[in-house]
N, CA, C and O of each residue as an XYZ file, in Angstrom:
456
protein
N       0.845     -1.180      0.000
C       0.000      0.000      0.000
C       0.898      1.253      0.000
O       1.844      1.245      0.788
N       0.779      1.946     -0.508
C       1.596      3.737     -1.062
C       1.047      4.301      0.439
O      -0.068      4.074      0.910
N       2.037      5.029      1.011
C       2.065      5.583      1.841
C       1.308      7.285      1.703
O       1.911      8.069      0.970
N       0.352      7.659      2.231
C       0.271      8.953      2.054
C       1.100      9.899      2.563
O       2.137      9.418      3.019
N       0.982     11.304      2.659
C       1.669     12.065      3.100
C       0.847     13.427      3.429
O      -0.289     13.620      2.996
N       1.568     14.369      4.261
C       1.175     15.626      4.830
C       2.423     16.485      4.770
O       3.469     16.030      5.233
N       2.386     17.737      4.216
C       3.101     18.778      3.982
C       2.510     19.744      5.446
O       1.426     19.928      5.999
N       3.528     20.060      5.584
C       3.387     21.758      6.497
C       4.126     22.446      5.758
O       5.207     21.993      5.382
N       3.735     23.570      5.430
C       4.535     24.384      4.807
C       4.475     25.240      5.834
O       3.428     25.420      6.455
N       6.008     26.079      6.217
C       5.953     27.021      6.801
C       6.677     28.211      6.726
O       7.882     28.193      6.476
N       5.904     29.499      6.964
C       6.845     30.872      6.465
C       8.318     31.095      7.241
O       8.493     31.244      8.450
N       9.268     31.074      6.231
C      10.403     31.148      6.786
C      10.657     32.825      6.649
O      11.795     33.141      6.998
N       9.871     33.863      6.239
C      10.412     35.267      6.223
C       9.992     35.902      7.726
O      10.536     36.888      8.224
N       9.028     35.208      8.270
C       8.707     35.527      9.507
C       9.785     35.790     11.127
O       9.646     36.476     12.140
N      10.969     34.691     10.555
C      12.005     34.505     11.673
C      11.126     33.914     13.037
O      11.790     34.221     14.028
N      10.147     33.338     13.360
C       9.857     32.247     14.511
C      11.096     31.879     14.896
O      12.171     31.599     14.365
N      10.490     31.986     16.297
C      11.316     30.909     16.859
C      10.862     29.639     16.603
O       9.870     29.381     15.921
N      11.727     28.682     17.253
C      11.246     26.847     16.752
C      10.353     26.925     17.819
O       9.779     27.874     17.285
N       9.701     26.768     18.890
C       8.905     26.793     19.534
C       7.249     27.309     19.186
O       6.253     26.700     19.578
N       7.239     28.445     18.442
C       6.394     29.242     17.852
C       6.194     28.368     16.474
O       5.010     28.207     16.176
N       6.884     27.945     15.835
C       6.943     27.374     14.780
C       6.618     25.944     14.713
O       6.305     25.439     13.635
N       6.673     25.247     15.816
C       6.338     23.610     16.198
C       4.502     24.026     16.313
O       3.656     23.587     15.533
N       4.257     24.860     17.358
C       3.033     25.370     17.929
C       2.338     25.815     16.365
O       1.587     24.844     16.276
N       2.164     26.342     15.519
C       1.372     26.470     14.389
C       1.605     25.558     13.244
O       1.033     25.604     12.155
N       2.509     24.732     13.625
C       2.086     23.702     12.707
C       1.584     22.481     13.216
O       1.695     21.369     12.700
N       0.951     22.825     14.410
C       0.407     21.582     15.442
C      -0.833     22.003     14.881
O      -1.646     21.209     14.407
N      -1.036     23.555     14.937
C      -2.279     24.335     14.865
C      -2.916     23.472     13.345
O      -3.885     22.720     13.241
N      -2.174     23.828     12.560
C      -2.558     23.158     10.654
C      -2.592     22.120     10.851
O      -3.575     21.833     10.169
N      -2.203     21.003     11.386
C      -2.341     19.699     11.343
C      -4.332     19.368     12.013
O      -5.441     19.045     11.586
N      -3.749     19.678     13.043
C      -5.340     19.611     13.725
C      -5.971     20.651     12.775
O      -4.883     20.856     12.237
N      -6.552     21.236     12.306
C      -7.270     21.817     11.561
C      -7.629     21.074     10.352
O      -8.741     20.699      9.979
N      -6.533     20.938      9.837
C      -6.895     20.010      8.379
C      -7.370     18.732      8.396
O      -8.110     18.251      7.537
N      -6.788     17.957      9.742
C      -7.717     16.739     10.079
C      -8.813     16.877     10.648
O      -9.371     15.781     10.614
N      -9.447     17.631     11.166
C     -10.382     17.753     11.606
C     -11.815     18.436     10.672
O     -12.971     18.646     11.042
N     -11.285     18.604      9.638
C     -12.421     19.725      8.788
C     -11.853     18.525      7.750
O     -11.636     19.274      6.798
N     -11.506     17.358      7.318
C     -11.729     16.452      7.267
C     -11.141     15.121      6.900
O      -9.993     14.759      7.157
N     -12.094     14.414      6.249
C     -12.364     12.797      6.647
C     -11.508     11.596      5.499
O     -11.316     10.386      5.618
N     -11.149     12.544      4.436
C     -10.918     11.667      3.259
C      -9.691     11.372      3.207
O      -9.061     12.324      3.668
N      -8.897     10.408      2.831
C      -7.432      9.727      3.068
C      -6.827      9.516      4.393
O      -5.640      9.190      4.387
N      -7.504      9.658      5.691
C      -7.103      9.916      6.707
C      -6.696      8.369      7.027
O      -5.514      8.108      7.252
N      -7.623      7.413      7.041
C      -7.458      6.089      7.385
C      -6.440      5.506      7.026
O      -5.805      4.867      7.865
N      -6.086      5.556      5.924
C      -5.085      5.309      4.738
C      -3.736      5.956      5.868
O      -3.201      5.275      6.743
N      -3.346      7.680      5.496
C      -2.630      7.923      5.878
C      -1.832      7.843      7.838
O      -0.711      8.103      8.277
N      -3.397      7.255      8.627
C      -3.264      7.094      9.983
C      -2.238      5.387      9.868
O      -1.378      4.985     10.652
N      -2.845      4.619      8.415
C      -2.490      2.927      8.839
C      -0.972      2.484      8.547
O      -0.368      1.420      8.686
N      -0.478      4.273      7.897
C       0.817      3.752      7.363
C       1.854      4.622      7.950
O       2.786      4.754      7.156
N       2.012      5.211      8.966
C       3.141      5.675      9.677
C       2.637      7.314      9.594
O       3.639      7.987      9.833
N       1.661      8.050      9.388
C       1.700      9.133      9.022
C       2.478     10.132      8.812
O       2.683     10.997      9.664
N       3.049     10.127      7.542
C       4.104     10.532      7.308
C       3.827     12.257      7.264
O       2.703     12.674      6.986
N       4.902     13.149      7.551
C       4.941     14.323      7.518
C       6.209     14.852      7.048
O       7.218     14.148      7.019
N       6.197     16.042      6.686
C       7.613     16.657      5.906
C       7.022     18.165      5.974
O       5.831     18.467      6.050
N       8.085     19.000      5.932
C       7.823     20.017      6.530
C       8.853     20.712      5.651
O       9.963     20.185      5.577
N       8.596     21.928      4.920
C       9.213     22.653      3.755
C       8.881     24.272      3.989
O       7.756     24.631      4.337
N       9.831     25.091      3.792
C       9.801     26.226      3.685
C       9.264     27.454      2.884
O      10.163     27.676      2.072
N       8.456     28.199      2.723
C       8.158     29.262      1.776
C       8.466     30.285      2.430
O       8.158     30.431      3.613
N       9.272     31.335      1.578
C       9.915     32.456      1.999
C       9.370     33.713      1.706
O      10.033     34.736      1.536
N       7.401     33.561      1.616
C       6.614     34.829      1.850
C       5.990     34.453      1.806
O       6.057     33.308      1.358
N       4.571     35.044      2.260
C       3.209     35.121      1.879
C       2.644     34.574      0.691
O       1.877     33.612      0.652
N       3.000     35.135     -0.127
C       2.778     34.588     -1.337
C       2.799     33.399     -1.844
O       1.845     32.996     -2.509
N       3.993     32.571     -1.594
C       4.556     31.565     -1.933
C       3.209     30.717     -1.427
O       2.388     30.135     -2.137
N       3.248     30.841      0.139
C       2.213     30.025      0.816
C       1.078     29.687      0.416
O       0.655     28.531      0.410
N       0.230     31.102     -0.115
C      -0.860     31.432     -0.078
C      -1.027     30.449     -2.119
O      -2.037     29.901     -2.561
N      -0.195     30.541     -2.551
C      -0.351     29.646     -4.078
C      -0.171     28.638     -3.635
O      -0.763     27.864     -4.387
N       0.390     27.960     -2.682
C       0.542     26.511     -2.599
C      -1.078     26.061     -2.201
O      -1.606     25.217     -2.925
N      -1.823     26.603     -1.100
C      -2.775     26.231     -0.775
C      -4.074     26.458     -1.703
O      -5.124     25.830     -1.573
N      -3.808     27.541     -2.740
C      -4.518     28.155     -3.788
C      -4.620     26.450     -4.334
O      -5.660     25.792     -4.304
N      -3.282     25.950     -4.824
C      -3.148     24.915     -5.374
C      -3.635     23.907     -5.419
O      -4.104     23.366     -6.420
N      -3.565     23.163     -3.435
C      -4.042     22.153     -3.058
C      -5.170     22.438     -3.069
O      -5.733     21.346     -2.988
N      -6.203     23.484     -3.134
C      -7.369     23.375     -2.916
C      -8.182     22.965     -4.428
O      -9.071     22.123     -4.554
N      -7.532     23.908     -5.601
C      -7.606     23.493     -6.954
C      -7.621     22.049     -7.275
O      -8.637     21.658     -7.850
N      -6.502     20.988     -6.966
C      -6.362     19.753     -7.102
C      -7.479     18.789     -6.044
O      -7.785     17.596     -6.065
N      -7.770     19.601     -5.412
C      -8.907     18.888     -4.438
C      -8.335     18.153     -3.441
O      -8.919     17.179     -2.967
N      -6.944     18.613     -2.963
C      -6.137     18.530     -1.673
C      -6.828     19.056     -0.620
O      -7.416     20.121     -0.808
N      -6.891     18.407      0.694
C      -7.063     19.464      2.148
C      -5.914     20.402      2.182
O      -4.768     20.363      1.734
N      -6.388     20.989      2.648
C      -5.560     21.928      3.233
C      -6.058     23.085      4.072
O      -7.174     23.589      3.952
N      -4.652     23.647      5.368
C      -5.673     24.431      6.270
C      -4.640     25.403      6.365
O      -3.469     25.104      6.602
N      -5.043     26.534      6.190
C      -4.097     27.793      6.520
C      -4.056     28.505      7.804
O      -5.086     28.891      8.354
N      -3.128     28.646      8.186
C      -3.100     29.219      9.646
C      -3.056     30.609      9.993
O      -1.902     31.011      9.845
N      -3.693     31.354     10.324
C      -3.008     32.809     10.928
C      -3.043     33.188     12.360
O      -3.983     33.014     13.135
N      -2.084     33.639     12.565
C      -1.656     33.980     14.021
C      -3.024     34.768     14.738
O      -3.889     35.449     14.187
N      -2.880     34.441     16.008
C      -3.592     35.564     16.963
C      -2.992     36.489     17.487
O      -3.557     37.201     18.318
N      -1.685     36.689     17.109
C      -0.679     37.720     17.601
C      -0.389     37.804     18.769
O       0.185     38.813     19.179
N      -0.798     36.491     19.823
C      -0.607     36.999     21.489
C       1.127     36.955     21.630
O       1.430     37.376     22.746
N       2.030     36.668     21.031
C       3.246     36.363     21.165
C       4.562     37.314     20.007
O       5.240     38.342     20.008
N       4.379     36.551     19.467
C       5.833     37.056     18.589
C       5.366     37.865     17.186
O       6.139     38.638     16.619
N       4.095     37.608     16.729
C       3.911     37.724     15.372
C       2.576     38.890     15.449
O       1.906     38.753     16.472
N       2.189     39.819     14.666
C       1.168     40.611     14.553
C      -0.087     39.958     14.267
O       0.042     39.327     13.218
N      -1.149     39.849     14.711
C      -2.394     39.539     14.833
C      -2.927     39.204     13.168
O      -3.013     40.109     12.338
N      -3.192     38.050     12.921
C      -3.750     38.145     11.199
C      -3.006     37.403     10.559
O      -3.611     36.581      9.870
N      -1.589     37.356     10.502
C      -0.316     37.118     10.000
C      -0.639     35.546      9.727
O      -0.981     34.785     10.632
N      -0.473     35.113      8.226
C      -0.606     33.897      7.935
C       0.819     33.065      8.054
O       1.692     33.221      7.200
N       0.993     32.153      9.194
C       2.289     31.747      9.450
C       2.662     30.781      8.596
O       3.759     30.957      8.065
N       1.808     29.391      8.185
C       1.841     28.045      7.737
C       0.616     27.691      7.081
O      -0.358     28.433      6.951
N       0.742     26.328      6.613
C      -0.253     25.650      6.135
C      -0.491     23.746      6.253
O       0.105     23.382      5.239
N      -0.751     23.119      6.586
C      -0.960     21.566      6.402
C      -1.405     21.444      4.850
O      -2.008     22.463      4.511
N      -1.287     20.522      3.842
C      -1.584     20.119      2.725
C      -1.764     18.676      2.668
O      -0.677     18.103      2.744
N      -2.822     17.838      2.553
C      -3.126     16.696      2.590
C      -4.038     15.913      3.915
O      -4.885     16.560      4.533
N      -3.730     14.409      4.256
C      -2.728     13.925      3.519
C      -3.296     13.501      1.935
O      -4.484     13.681      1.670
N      -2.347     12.923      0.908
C      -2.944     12.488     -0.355
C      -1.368     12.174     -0.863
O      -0.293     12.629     -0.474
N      -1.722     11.163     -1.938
C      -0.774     10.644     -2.323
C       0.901     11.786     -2.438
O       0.955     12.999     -2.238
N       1.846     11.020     -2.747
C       3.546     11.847     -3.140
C       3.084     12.448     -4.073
O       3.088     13.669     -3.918
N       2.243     11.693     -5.992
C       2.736     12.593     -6.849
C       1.706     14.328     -6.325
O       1.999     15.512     -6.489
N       0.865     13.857     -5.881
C      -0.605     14.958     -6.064
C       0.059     16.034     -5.039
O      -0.073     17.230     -5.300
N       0.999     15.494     -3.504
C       1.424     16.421     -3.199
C       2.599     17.475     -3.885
O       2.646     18.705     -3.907
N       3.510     16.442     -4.424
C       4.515     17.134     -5.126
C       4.470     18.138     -6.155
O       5.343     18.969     -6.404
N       2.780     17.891     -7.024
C       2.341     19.320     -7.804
C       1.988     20.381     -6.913
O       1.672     21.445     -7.445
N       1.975     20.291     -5.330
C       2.004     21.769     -5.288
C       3.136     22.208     -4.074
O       3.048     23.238     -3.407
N       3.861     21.519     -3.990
C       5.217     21.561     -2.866
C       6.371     21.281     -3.524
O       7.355     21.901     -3.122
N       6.509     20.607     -4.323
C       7.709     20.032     -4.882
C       8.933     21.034     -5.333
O      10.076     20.741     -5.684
N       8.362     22.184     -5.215
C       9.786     23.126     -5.450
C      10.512     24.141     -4.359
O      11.535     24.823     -4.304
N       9.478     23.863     -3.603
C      10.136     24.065     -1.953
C      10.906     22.943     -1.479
O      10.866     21.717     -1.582
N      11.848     24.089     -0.745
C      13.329     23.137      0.022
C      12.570     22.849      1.462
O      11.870     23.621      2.117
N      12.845     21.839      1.663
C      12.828     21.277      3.026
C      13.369     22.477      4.036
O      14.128     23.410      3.773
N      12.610     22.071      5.488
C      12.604     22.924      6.411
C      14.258     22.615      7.218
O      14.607     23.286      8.189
């Protein structure tokens, strides 16, 4: 059985700390599993794999999820509440999937690893 997968993408222009940065992509994970139901079983029976890749603005982010949503990927975008490090609004990350390697790789695949 093909293993699924889950992307976090996360904004690297922001400068997080790793702490701040573990914490909103806990946030996208639970979000995207929870709003929903499809490949989950699949991706829970096979190690749930995760990988975690960098976008270096807003932008970048905001087309990847443009993307996954186009291809009919989950995906959950995150924005800060600003109680800490980041201004209130501020879209930090995203979860993408899970769903197969190739379907993720059309919209991550040219981001470098975190």
């Amino acid at each position: 059985m093909k293993k699924d997968k889950m992307m976090i993408i996360m904004r690297t222009d922001l400068e997080m700390g790793v702490g701040k940065m573990i914490a909103q992509a806990g946030h996208a994970i639970v979000n995207v599993l929870t709003s929903n139901t499809v490949g989950i079983d699949n991706w829970f029976g096979t190690g749930m794999k995760k990988v975690c890749v960098g976008a270096d603005s807003e932008e970048v982010l905001l087309q990847c999820v443009a993307k996954a949503q186009e291809l009919g990927i989950p995906a959950a975008l995150i924005s800060d509440e600003g109680l800490t490090q980041i201004e209130p609004g501020t879209k930090t990350c995203a979860a993408i999937g899970p769903a197969k390697d190739k379907q993720i790789e059309k919209v991550t695949g040219s981001l470098k690893l975190l």
